[in-house]
N, C-alpha and C positions, 0 to 999 in steps of 0.2 A: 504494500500500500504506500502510494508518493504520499499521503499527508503524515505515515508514521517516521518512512525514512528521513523525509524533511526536518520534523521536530529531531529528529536521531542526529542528522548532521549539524544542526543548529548547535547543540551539547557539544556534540566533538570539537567543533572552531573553538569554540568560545573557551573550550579545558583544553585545548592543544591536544586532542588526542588523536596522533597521526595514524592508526593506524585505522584509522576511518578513511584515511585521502582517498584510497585505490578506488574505496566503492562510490565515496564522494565525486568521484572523476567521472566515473561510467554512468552514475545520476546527470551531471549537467551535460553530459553528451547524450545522452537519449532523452532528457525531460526538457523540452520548452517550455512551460509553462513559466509565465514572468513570476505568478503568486510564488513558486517557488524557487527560481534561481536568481531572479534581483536580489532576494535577499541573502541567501548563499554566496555569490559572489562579494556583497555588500559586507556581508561578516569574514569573509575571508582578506578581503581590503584591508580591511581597519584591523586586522591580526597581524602590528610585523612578519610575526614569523613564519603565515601564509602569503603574504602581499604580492610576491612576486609569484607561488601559485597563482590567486585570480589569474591577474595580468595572461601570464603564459599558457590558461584553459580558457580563458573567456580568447585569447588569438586563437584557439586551435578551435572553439566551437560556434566561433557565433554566425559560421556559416550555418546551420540549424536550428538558427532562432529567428521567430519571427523581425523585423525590421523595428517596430516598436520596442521590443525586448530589448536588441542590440544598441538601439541608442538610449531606453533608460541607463542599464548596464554600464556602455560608455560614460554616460555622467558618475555615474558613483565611483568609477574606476581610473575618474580625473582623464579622462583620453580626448 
């Protein structure tokens, strides 16, 4: 279920627990939906020690997000 996995990844950023990335990865490459990877991307931002994660998943996936998606996204991500 995307709205358990969501809440799931939201914990992970926020305690740094990395061994969430992998699945977190393969979430924002199959899931477009903005409700839930605006803000995933958005807490991975504002995480030093993910920041340059966003940046370098939000380059490799936003061919697969809608246009609206892409340029919220872009703003949060200072781009």
């Amino acid at each position: 279920n995307a709205e358990i996995q969501f809440e799931w990844f939201m914990k992970s950023i926020s305690s740094n627990y990395t061994t969430a990335q992998p699945y977190l990865k393969i979430f924002l490459e199959k899931i477009g939906r903005r409700k839930f990877i605006l803000p995933l991307y958005e807490a991975l931002y504002k995480n030093e020690s993910t920041r340059q994660i966003a940046l370098d998943w939000f380059s490799q996936f936003k061919q697969n997000y809608h246009a609206v998606s892409v340029n919220s996204i872009a703003d949060v991500l200072e781009l």
